[in-house]
C-alpha atoms as one frame of an Amber mdcrd trajectory, in Angstrom:
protein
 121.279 110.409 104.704 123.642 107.491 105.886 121.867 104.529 106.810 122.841
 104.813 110.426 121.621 107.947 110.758 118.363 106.529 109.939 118.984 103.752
 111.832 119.482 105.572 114.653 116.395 107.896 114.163 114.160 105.100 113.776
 115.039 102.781 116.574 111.385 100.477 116.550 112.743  99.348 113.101 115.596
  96.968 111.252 116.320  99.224 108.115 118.125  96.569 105.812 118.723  96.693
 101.993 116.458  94.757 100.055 117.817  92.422  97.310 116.284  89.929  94.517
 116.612  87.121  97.977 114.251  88.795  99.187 111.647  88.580  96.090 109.146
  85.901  97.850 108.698  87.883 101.174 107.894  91.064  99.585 105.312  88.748
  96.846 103.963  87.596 100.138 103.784  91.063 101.777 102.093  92.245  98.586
  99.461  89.554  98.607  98.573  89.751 101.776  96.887  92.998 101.326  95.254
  93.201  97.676  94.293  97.069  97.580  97.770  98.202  98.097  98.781  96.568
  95.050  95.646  97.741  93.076  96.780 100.933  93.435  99.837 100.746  90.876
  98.526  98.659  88.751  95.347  96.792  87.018  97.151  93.501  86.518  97.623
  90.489  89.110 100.812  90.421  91.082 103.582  88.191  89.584 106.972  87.077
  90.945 108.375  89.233  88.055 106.513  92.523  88.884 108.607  92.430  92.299
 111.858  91.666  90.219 111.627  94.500  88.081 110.422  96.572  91.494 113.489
  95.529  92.660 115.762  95.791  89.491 113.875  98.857  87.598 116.170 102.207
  86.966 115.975 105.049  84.441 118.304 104.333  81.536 120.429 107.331  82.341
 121.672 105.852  85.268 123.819 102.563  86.401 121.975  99.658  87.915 124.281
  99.835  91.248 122.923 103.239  92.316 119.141 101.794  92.752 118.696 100.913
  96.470 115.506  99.762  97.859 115.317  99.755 101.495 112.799  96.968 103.913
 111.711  98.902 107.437 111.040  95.894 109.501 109.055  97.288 112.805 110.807
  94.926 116.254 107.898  93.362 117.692 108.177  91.783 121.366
C-alpha cells in the first residue's frame, strides 16, 4: 500500500518515515509507558535497543528495504 493511500485513509494522523533522528523521541515514547516495553523484553530500555529497532533486518535482505513508519494522531 502506497503511503498516500494510507495517508489518505487515515486522515486524524501524520504517517511519516521514521529514521535514526528520530531515536530520542521514540526512547522518550518508550519510557513514558514502562509495560509496553516489558513486553519484548526483560532488560531496561537503552538508546541502542531503539537503534537496532530502527536498523534491525533479516540477513537475507538489504538494509534499504526496512521501513518503520511513526502515526502521529493531529491534536487541536
Amino acid at each position: 500500500m502506497k503511503l498516500a493511500t494510507l495517508q489518505a485513509q487515515l486522515p486524524d494522523f501524520e504517517i511519516r518515515l521514521l529514521t535514526l533522528a528520530d531515536q530520542e523521541a521514540l526512547l522518550k515514547l518508550e519510557q513514558s509507558n514502562p509495560r509496553y516495553h516489558q513486553y519484548f523484553s526483560p532488560e531496561p530500555l537503552t538508546m541502542t535497543e531503539v537503534q537496532h529497532d530502527l536498523t534491525a533486518h533479516p540477513d537475507e535482505l538489504a538494509a534499504a528495504q526496512k521501513q518503520v513508519f511513526g502515526f502521529y494522531l493531529h491534536t487541536v
